[in-house]
C-alpha positions as CSV (number, residue, x, y, z in Angstrom):
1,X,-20.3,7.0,-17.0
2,X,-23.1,8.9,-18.3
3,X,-24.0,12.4,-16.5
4,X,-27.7,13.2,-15.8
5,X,-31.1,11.6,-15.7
6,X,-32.2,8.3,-17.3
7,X,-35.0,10.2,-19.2
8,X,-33.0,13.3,-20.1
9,X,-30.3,11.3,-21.7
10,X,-33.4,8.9,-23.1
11,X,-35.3,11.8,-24.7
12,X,-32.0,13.3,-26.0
13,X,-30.8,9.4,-27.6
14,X,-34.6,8.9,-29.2
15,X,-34.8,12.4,-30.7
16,X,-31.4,11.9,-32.3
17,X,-32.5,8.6,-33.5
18,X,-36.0,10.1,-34.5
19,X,-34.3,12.1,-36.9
20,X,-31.6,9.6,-38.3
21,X,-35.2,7.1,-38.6
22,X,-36.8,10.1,-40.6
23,X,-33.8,10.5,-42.8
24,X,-34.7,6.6,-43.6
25,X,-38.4,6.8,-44.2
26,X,-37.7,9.6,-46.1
27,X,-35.3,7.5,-48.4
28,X,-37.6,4.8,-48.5
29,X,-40.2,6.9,-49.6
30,X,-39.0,7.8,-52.5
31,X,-37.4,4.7,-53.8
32,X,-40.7,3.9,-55.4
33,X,-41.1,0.7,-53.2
34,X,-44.2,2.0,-51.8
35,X,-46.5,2.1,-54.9
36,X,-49.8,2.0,-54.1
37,X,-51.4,4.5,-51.1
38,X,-52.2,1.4,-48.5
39,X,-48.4,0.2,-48.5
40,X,-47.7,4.0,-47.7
41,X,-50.3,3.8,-45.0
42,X,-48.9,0.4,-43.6
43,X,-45.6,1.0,-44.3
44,X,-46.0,4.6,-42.1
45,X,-47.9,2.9,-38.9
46,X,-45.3,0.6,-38.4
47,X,-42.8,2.8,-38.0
48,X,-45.1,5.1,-36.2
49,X,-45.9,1.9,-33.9
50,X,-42.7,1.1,-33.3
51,X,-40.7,4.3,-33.0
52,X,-43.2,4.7,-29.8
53,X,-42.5,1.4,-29.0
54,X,-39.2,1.5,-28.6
55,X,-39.3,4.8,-26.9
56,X,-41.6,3.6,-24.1
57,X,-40.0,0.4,-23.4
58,X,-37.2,2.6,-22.5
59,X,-39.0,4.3,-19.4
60,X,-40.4,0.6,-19.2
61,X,-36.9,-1.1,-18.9
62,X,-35.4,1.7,-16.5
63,X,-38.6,1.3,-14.2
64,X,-37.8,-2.6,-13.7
65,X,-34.0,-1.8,-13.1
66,X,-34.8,1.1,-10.5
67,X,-37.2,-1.5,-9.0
68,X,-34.5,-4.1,-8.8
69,X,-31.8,-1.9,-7.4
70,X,-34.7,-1.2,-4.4
């Protein structure tokens, strides 16, 4: 099993991933599929969106199985 805290581990995973989803942006970026400023600005808030998405159902997903457990 894992050693430590739900959200220790959590943040450690999701800034490890943050980085590996930057790499991809980054790459998408400049493939040239994003031509025009509004499918940068789209394409950006959606991954904004659901990077913190993600990360919060986390804290969201442990509450419920704490909750169960009690």
């Amino acid at each position: 099993m894992l050693n430590g805290s739900f959200k220790g581990l959590w943040n450690k995973a999701m800034f490890l991933m943050g980085g590996l989803w930057a790499v991809l942006v980054f790459l998408i970026w400049n493939s040239n599929q994003l031509p025009t400023t509004i499918d940068r600005q789209i394409f950006l808030v959606v991954i904004v969106c659901g990077y913190f998405l993600v990360y919060f159902s986390g804290f969201f997903i442990e509450a419920r199985h704490r909750k169960k457990l009690s």
